[in-house]
Each structure stands twice: as structure tokens, then as C-alpha cells.
C-alpha positions in Angstrom: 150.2 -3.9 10.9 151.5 -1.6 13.7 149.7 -1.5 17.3 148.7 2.1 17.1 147.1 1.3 13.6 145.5 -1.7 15.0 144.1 0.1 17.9 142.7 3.1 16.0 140.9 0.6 13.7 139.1 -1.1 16.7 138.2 2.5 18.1 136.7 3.1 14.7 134.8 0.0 14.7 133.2 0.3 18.6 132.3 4.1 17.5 130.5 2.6 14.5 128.5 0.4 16.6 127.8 2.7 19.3 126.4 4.9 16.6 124.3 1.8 15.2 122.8 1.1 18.7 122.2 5.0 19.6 120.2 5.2 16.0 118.1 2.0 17.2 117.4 3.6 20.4 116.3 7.4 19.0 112.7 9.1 19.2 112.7 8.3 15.8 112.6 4.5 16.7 109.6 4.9 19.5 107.1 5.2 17.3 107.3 1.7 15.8 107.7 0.3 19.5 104.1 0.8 20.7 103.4 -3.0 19.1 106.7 -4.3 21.1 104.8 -4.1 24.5 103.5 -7.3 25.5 101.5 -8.4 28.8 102.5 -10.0 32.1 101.4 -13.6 30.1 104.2 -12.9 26.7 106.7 -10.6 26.5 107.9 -11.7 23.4 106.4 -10.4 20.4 105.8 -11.8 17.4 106.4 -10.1 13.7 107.0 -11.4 10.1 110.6 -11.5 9.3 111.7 -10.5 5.8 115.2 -10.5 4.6 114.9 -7.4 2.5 112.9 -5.2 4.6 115.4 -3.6 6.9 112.3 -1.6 8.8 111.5 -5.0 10.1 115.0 -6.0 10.5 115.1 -3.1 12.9 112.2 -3.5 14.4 113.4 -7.5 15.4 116.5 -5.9 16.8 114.2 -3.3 18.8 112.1 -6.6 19.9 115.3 -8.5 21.6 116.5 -5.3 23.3 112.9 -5.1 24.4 112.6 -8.9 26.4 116.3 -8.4 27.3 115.4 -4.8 29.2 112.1 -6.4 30.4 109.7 -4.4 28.2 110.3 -1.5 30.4 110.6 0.9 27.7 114.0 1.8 29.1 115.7 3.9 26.1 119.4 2.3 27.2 121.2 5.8 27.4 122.9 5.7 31.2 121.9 8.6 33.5 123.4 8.5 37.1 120.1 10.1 38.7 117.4 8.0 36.8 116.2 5.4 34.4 115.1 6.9 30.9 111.9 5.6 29.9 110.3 6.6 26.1 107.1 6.3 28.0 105.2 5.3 31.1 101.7 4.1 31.8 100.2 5.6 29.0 96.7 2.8 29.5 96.7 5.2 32.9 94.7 8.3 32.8 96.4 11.7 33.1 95.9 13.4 36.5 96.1 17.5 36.5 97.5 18.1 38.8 99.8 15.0 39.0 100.7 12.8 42.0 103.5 14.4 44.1 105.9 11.3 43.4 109.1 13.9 43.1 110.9 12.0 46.1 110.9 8.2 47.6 109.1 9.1 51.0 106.5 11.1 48.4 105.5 8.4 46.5 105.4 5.8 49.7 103.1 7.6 51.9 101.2 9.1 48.2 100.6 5.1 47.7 100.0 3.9 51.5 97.0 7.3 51.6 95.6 6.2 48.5 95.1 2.7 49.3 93.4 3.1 52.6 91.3 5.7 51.2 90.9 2.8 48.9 91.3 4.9 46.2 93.2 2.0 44.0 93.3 3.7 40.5 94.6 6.9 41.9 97.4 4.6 43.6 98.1 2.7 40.4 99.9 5.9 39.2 102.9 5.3 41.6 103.6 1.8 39.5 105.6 1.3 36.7 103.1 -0.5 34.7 105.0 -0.7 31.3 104.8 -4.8 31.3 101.6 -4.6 30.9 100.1 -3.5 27.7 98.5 -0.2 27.4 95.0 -1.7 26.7 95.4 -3.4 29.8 96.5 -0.8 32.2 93.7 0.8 33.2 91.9 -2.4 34.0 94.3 -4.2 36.0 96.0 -0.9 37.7 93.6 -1.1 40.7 93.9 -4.4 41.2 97.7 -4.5 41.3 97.9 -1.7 43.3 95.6 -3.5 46.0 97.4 -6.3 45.4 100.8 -4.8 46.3 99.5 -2.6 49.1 98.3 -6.2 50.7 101.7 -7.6 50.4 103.4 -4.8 52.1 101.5 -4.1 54.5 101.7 -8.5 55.4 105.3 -8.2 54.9 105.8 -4.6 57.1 107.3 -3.2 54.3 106.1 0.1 54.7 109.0 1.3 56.6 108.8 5.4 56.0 111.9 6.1 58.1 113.8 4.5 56.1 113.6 6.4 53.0 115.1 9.6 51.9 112.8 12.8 51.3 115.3 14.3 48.8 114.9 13.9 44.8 117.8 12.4 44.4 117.4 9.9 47.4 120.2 10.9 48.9 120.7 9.6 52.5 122.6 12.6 54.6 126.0 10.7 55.9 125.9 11.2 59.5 129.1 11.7 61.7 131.3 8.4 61.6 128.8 6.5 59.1 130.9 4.0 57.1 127.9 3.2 54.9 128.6 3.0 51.2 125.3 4.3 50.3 125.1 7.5 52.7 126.1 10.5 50.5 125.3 8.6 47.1 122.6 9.9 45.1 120.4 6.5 43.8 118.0 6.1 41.1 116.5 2.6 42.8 115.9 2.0 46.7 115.1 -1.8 47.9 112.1 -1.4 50.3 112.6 -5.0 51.1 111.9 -8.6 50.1 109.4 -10.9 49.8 110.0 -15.0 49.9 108.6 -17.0 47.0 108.9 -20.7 47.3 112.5 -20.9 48.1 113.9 -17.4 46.2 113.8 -14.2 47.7 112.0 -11.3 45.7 113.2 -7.8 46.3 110.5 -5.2 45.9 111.8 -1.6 44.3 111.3 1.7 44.0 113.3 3.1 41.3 113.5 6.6 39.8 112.4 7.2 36.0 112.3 10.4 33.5 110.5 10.4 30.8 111.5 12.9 27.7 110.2 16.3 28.2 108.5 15.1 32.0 110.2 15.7 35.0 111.9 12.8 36.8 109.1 10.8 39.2 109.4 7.5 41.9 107.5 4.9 41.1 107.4 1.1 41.7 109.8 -0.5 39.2 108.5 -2.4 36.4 109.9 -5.8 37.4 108.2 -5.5 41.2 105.4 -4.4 39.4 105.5 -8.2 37.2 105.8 -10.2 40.4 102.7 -9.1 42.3 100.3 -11.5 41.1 102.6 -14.8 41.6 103.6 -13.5 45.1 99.8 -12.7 45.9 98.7 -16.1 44.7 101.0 -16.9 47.4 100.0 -15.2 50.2 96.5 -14.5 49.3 94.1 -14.9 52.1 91.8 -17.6 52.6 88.3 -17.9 51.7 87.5 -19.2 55.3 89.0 -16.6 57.0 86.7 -14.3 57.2 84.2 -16.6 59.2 87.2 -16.7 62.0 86.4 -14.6 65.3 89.0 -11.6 65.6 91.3 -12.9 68.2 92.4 -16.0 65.6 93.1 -13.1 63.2 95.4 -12.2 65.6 99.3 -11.5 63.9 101.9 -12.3 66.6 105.4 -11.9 65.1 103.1 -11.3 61.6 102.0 -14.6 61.6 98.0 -15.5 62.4 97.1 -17.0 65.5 95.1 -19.8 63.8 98.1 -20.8 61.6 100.3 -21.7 64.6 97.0 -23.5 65.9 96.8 -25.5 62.4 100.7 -25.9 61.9 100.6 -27.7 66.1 97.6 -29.6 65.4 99.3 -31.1 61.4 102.5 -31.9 63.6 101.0 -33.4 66.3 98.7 -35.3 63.7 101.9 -36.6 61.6 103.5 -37.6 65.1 100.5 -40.3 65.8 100.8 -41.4 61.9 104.8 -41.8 62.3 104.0 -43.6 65.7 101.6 -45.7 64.3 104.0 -46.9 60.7 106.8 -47.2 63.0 104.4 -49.3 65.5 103.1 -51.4 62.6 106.3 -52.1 61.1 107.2 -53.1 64.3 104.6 -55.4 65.0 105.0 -57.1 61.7 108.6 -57.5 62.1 108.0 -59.2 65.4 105.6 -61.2 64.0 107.8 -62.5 61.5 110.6 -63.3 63.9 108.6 -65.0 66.4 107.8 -68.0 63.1 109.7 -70.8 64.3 110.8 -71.4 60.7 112.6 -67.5 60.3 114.5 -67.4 63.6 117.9 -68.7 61.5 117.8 -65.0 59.9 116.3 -62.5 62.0 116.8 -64.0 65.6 113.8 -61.8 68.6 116.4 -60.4 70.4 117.8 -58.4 67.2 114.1 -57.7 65.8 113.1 -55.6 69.4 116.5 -54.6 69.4 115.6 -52.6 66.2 112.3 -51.7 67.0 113.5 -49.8 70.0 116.2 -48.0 68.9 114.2 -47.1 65.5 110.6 -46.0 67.1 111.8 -43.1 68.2 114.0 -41.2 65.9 111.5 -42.5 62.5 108.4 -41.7 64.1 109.9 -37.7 64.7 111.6 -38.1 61.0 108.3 -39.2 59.7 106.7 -36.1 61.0 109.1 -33.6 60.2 109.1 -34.6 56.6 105.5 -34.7 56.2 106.0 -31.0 58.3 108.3 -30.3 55.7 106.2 -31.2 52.9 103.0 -29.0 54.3 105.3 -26.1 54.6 106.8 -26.7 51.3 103.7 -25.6 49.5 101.6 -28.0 50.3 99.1 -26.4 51.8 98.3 -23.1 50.1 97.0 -21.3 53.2 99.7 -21.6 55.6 102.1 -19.4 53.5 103.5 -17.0 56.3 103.8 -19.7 58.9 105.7 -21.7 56.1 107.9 -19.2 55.1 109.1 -18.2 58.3 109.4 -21.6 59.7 110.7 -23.5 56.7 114.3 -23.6 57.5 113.5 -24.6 61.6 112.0 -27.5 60.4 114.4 -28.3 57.7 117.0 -28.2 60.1 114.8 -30.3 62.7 114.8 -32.9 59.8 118.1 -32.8 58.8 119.0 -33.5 62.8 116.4 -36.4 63.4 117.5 -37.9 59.5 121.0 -38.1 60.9 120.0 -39.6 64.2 117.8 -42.1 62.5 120.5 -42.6 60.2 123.3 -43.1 63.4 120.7 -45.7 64.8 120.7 -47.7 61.6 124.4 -47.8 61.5 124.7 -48.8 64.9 122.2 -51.6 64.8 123.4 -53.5 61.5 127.2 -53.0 62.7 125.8 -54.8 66.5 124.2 -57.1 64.6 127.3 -57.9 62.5 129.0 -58.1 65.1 126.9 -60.5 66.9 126.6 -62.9 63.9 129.8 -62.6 62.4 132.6 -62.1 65.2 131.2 -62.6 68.6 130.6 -66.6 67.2 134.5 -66.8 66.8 136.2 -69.6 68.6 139.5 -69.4 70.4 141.1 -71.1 67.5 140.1 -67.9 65.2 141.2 -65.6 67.7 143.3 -63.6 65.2 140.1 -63.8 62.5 138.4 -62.1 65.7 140.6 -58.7 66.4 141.2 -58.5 62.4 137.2 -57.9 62.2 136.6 -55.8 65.4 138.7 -53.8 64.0 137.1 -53.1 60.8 133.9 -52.9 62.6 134.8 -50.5 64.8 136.6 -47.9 62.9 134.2 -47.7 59.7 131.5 -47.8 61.7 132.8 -44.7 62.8 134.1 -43.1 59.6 130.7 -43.9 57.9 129.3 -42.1 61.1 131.2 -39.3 60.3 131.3 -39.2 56.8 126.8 -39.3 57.2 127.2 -36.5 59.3 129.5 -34.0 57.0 126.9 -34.8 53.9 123.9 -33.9 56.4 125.5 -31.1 56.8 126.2 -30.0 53.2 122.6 -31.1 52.0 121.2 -28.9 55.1 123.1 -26.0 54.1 121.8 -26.4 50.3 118.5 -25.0 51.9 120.4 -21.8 52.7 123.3 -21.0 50.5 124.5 -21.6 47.0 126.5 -24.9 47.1 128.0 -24.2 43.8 129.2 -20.7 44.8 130.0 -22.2 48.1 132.4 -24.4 46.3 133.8 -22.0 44.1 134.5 -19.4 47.1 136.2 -22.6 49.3 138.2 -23.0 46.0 138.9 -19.5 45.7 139.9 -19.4 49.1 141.7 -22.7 49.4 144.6 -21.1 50.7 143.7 -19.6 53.1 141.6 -21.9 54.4 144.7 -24.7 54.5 146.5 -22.3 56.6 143.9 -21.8 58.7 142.7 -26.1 59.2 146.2 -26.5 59.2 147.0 -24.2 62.4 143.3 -24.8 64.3 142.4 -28.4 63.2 145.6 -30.4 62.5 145.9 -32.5 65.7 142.0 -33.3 65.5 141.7 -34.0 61.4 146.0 -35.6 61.7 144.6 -38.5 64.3 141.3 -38.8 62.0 142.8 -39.7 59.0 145.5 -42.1 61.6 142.7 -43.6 62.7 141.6 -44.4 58.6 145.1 -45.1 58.1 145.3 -48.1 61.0 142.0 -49.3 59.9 143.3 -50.3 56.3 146.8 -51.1 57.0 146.1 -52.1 60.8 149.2 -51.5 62.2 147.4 -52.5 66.0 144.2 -53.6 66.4 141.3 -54.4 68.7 142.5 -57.6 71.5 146.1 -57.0 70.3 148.9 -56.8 73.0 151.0 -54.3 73.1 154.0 -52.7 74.9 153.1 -49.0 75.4 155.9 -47.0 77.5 157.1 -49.8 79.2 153.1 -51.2 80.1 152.0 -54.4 79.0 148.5 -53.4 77.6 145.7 -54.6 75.5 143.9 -52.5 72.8 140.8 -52.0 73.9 139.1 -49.5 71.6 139.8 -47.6 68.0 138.2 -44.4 68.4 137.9 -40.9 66.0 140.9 -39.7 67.6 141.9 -41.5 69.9 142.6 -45.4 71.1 141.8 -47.2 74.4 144.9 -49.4 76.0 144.2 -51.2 79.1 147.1 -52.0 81.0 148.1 -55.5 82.9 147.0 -53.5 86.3 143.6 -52.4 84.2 144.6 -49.0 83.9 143.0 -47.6 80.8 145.3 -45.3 78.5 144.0 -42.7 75.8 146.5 -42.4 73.1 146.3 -40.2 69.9 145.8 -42.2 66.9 148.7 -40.7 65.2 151.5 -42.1 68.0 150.1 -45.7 66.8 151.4 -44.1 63.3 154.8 -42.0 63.3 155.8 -44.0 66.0 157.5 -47.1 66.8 154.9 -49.6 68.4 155.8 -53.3 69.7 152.9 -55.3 69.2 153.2 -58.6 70.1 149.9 -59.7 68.7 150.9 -58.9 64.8 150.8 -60.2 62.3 150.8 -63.5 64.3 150.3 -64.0 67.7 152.8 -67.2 68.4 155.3 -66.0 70.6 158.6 -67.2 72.2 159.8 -66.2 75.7 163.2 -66.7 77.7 164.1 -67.6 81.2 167.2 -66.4 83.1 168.7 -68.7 85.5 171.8 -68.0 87.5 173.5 -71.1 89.1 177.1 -72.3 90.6 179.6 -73.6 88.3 179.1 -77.6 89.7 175.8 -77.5 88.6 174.7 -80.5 86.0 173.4 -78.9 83.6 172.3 -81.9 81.4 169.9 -82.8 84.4 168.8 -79.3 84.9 168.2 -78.7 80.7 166.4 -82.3 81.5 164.1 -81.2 84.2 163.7 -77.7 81.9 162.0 -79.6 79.1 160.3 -81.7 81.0 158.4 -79.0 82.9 157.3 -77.2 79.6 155.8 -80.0 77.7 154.4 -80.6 80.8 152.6 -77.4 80.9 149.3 -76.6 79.2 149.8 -73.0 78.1 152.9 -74.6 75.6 152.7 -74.4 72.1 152.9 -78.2 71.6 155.3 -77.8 68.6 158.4 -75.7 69.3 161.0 -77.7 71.3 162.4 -76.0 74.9 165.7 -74.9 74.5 168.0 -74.6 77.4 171.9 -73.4 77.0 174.9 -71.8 78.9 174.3 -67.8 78.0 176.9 -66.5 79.6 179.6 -67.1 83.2 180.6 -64.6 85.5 183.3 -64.7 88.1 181.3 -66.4 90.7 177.8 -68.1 88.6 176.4 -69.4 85.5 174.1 -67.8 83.4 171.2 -70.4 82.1 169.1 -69.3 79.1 166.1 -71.0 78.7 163.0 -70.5 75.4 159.5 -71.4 75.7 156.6 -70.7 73.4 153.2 -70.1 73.4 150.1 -69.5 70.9 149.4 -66.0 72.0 151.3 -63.1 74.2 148.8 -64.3 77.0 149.8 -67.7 77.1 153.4 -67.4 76.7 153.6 -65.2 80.1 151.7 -67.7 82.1 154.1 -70.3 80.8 156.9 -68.3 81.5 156.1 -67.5 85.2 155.0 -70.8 85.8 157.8 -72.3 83.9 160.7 -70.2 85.8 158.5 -70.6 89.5 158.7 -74.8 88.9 162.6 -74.5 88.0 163.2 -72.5 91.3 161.6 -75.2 93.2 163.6 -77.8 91.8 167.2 -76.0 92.6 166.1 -74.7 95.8 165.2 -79.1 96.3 167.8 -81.3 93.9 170.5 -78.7 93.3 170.3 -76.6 96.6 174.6 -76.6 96.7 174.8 -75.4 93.5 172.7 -72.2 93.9 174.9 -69.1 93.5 177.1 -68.6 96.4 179.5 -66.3 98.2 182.8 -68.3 98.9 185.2 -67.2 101.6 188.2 -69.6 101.7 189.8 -69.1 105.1 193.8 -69.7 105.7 195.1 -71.0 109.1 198.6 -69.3 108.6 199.7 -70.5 112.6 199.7 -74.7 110.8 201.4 -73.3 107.8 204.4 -72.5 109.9 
């Protein structure tokens, strides 16, 4: 089959089921839909289903168009100006004349006069009431309308300047306006939204035409569905009205007596967080203090953790319970809650990672004091190997705490999923960017990872760093401490312990060998000075014990001998107080047993007169 005839079938077949759904969707069709409207409760309806009657068959498909538009009684034909509806409110009575509800601004201030009138059944004409079933309308118009007119005027949603006073709610582009609404005609207008829970519900005005009725504004049908969750919400209290005026006071919207209830629940959760943290405390004390329990939780360590904990759990304790009572869990503290929802969260995100920072600190000291401070000389090497450890993923798990704080707390704000999709998305770009901005800080991060698994140099370990004989002193994020012999202190990007060359003398095992120089004349013994060589080393306590003192003729020159003498020692430190002390004894014994054979200038002088 030939593309063209392929494609002319397929354009056959959607014009076939365009013409299927436009039948479905006919005046011929509304009729039967009357029993399709449900209430706010069920929007489903329910009918007998019968293979061979195709009336019902339609009817079924009418029923899932019906819950898939909402129950609106929108008609599905697309008009730019306005939503066509086979019928509105018709459980409302008729008004003659009707509302003036031609234009956005119309129907606002029509519905904001009504309702202080309190005229609530005239204002239930400016809603879309076609969720509800006709039966129903006329009975729970006034109510709603009330309802909504309460959550506006709570939320300052009654923003008149805002809206167009054109039909076609137009907004007149001003001069340089780079809005992408100005100049657009629009058939819905977002007056706002309204917080529920943790989503965001936008309230609507939208623009609807009924066949043979001129086009009206109205609120839309799904706003219209949310007003008595959101009011359950933000309901007032019974108790209220036996408060004096001045706690009814809205700063910022908010009542006066709910920042007086929220203070006194926070400063209430602060005692009960002091006093868990207190008793905890005291029972942990308690327990250390038994003579027969000091071999696993020593006093020191127990107040030790009481005093760095007390503090950061007693506010975390708070802020949670804070978080919970703004959460919904008390029912009259909704505008308080909403607005102050995500300080808190934040508040408890911060103090979770501070506890959480104080915890890792604490069991990496006591680590340390139980497992590497009691380290003898002898294990020395056992000793930096663990420092090490300790210090850097104490660190990374630091770090790594922080960054899934962070992506947790930001949970209460954005869409993680679609966060992770758009960072995806954008992975490119954002490379480009960390690499350019954050490659020195996030390179020596990932060194510093790097030395801590493969440790390359670590904690106690000497080292020669441009020419310096230094220590390490401290493995950092980014950065190391050296300390220098003159105890200087050094701070050196991890990544130089990395790409380049280091001479550590410490790794992978500290026993190190040194050499002397000596320069003497050529009539020195130097069986007696290799002699007096060994016997000074052995001699000295800062000698290996094993490796044997070597001394030998390196090298002559016209006028002196060059001695080269080894030595050894357990660590770095050792083997350079042998060595000075070593070459400072041999010194003394030239300069005493061999003092004519030190190196010499010779001048042979020539009496030429008793030559001749």
C-alpha cells in the first residue's frame, strides 16, 4: 500500500470518529443526560449495562465523558471566548431580570454586594453549580455562596483591580508590557489560591454559554466542588465568638489570639523537650555512675553527651511537635499553620541536622577515645591508619547528612520527581556550569574521599612538602593541615596530595634508614674510624636494634676522603635524632683521636737557594 493511500485511509477513519463523538455530544443527546448529574458525594453514576441495547451503550459512553469533564455539563465543542455548557443551575430559580454577570469585574462586585447584603441565594447565581444535582441546588446554593464569600474575603481574594471590565476579559496591553496574557481574550481568570493541607487550590472564574443564552461569568464548577473541604478547613471556631475584639484582631490576616496560642504551644513543647532531654539525662547519668557499668559508658563520656545533646533535642523536640500542631493537628489554627508551615519546617530541618552533627561528633570522640587514643607507641602505625579514617568520614558522613537534609527539606516545597527529571534534563548544562564554578571546591572533596580509602598520607605521617620537613596534622573537606619542623602550619588542597608527587616517609612503613657524610684526609684509619662508627650507633637509643651500621669510602677528591656512613631508626622521628646525634659524636672523636687527619690545605714550600 502506497503512503498517500495510507494516509487518506487514516483521514477517513479520524473523520469517522470525530463524527461518532460529535453525535454523542448533540442536543439530541442532552436529554437522556439529566440522570448523569451526580452530587458533590458521587459523581459516578450508576446504570444497567446491556449488550444489545445501544441507547444504554450510549448513555455509558455519555457517563465516562461526564466524570472525565467533571460533570460540568461541558458539551466538548472548543470555543476560544467560552466554555459550552448544555445547561447551568437549572435547581436555581430564574431571575427576570437576570444578574449583570456579562463581564469578570460584574460578576465579582455582583457576588461581594450580594453577600453583605446577605442576600446568599441571589449570590448563588454567580456559581457554577452543575456538580451538584439539580434537586440539590437550591438548598445548598446559599450556603456555598456564604461559604465562598468567607474564604475570600480570609484569603483577600477580592482583588477588583485586578480584573478586566470587558466581556471578553481582555486586559488592555499597556505601553512596553511583555505579559503574555495582555491583549488575549480569556474564557477563565485565576482570582487566586487557597492552601489545603500541603496542595494549593486555585479558585476560578471562568466564562460559559449556554445554547440560545448569552455568554455569563460565573464561578467555575470545580472551585465551586472545593468550597466545603477548604471551609472545613478554615472554618472558624466555636469559641471565637466569646473572644474580646482586639484578639479578633487580623495582623498580616492572621488573628491576634492564634499567634498568642501558636507562642504559648511552643514555648509549652520547649519545657516538655527540656524536661525528655533532662530525664534521659538523668537516667543516663544514673546508669554510669553504677560501679559495675563504668567498663561501657565511662561519666566523662555520659555528660559529655548530655551536654552537647540538651540543647539541639530539646529545640528538635519542639519544633516537631510545632510541626505536628501545624500540620493539622489542631483544627483551629489553620491560617497561622498555613502561613507558617514551611518557617517551621525549615527550623526543624536546621535543628534535625545540628542534632544530627552533635551525634556524629560525639560517637566519632568517643571512638576515638576508646579505640585509638589507647594505642601504644608500638602501634603507632595502627594509630595514624585510624585517625585517619576517623577524621575524614566523619566528615563525608557530615556532609553527606547535610545534602539529604537538604533534599528532604526541599520535598516540602518542590516536586522532587520533577526536580530530578529537570536536573536530568538539564544535566548538561548544569556539568558545564559545576564544572566552571565548583571544580576546585567539589575536585579536593572527592581528593579528600580518594586519600581516605587509598591513604596516600595520613594523620601523624611525615612528610617532605616543598623542601619542609612536616607532619600531617589534619584531613579536612578541602583542604590538609601540615605542621612544619619550625611549627609552621601549611594549608594544602587535598588534590596536590593526589596528582602530585608526595614523599612521605611515614608510608607504608615508618622504619627508616639515614646516611652521614664525612670528609677526612687520606692518612685517616678508616678501620678505627668505621670501628668507633658502629660503636656509637648501637650505642644510641634512638637505633633500630636490628639493622647493622654501615660505614664505607663513597667517594676521594684531590685533597679528602669521602666517608658514607647508614643508620636506622623505627620511625622518621627517631632516625633524625640518631642521625644528628650520631654525626655530632663522630665530629668529636676526629676533632680528639684523628685531629691530623681532618681535611687540610697543604702548601709544600721549596728552598731553591740549598738546591743550588
Amino acid at each position: 500500500m502506497s503512503y498517500p493511500q495510507r494516509f487518506s485511509d487514516l483521514f477517513r477513519l479520524t473523520g469517522l470518529l470525530l463524527i461518532g463523538l460529535n453525535l454523542l455530544c448533540t442536543p439530541a443527546f442532552a436529554a437522556s443526560d439529566n440522570s448523569l448529574r451526580t452530587d458533590a458525594a458521587s459523581i459516578q453514576p450508576q446504570h444497567t449495562y446491556n449488550e444489545s441495547d445501544a441507547t444504554i451503550n450510549q448513555q455509558n459512553f455519555k457517563s465516562q465523558l461526564a466524570k472525565l469533564r467533571g460533570s460540568s455539563e461541558v458539551t466538548g465543542e472548543y470555543h476560544q471566548s467560552y466554555y459550552l455548557l448544555n445547561q447551568l443551575n437549572t435547581g436555581l430559580p430564574s431571575l427576570n431580570p437576570p444578574p449583570n454577570l456579562s463581564t469578570p469585574l460584574a460578576t465579582l462586585e455582583f457576588f461581594k454586594l450580594a453577600t453583605d447584603n446577605q442576600h446568599y441565594k441571589l449570590a448563588a447565581q454567580a456559581l457554577n453549580m452543575n456538580l451538584f444535582n439539580p434537586d440539590i441546588q437550591r438548598a445548598r446554593g446559599d450556603e456555598l455562596a456564604e461559604r465562598l464569600d468567607f474564604l475570600l474575603a480570609k484569603k483577600d481574594l477580592y482583588d477588583f483591580n485586578q480584573l478586566p471590565d470587558r466581556p471578553d476579559g481582555l486586559i488592555e496591553p499597556s505601553i512596553g508590557s511583555n505579559s503574555d496574557i495582555d491583549g488575549s481574550v480569556r474564557r477563565s481568570i485565576q482570582l487566586g489560591h487557597i492552601k489545603y493541607l500541603s496542595y494549593r487550590i486555585p479558585i476560578y472564574i471562568e466564562r460559559v454559554k449556554v445554547e440560545g443564552a448569552d455568554p455569563v461569568w460565573v464561578f467555575s464548577s470545580q472551585t465551586v466542588g472545593h468550597i466545603d473541604k477548604l471551609y472545613e478547613q478554615y472554618k472558624p471556631a466555636t469559641f471565637e465568638r466569646y473572644l474580646p475584639d482586639f484578639l479578633l484582631f487580623r495582623p498580616l490576616n492572621i488573628a491576634i489570639w492564634e499567634y498568642i496560642a501558636l507562642s504559648l504551644f511552643f514555648l509549652l513543647t520547649i519545657a516538655l523537650g527540656w524536661a525528655i532531654s533532662k530525664g534521659a539525662g538523668k537516667l543516663m547519668s544514673k546508669y554510669a555512675q553504677d560501679e559495675n557499668k563504668r567498663a561501657t559508658l565511662s561519666l566523662k563520656s555520659t555528660t559529655d553527651l548530655i551536654n552537647k545533646l540538651i540543647v539541639p533535642l530539646t529545640i528538635t523536640i519542639s519544633l516537631a511537635l510545632v510541626f505536628t500542631l501545624v500540620s493539622g493537628g489542631f483544627p483551629y489554627l489553620d491560617d497561622i499553620a498555613t502561613d507558617t508551615r514551611p518557617i517551621i519546617w525549615v527550623a526543624l530541618v536546621i535543628s534535625a541536622i545540628w542534632l544530627g552533627v552533635r551525634l556524629i561528633n560525639f560517637f566519632a570522640d568517643r571512638y576515638q577515645d576508646l579505640q585509638i587514643d589507647g594505642l601504644g607507641q608500638q602501634q603507632y602505625d595502627e594509630y595514624r591508619i585510624r585517625i585517619t579514617y576517623l577524621s575524614v568520614f566523619r566528615r563525608v558522613f557530615i556532609f553527606v547528612m547535610i545534602i539529604g537534609s537538604v533534599w528532604i527539606g526541599l520535598s516540602e516545597f518542590v516536586n522532587i520527581e520533577g526536580l530530578g527529571k529537570t536536573l536530568l534534563t538539564s544535566a548538561g548544562i548544569l556539568s558545564i556550569v559545576i564544572g566552571i564554578a565548583a571544580q576546585p571546591t567539589l575536585g579536593n572533596i572527592v581528593a579528600g574521599i580518594q586519600i581516605a580509602i587509598t591513604q596516600p598520607i595520613r594523620i601523624g605521617d611525615t612528610i617532605m612538602y616543598d623542601g619542609n620537613w612536616s607532619t600531617v596534622e589534619d584531613l579536612g573537606y578541602t583542604y590538609a593541615t601540615i605542621k612544619t619542623w619550625d611549627e609552621r602550619r601549611l594549608f594544602v588542597p587535598m588534590r596536590y596530595f593526589v596528582t602530585e608527587t608526595v614523599e612521605n616517609w611515614s608510608h607504608p612503613d615508618p622504619h627508616q634508614t639515614r646516611t652521614i657524610y664525612l670528609l677526612t684526609d687520606y692518612g685517616i684509619a678508616v678501620d678505627e674510624v668505621r670501628k668507633k662508627f658502629v660503636e656509637v650507633v648501637k650505642n644510641n637509643s634512638y637505633w633500630d636494634g636490628q639493622t647493622e651500621p654501615t660505614l664505607q669510602v663513597l667517594s676521594t677528591k684531590r685533597d679528602t676522603l669521602q666517608l658514607y656512613g647508614t643508620i636506622a631508626a623505627d620511625n622518621p622521628d627517631d632516625a633524625w635524632l640518631l642521625e644528628c646525634q650520631v654525626r655530632e659524636q663522630m665530629v668529636t672523636y676526629l676533632s680528639d683521636k684523628q685531629q691530623h687527619y681532618l681535611p687540610a690545605e697543604r702548601i709544600v714550600l721549596i728552598n731553591k737557594d740549598a738546591d743550588s
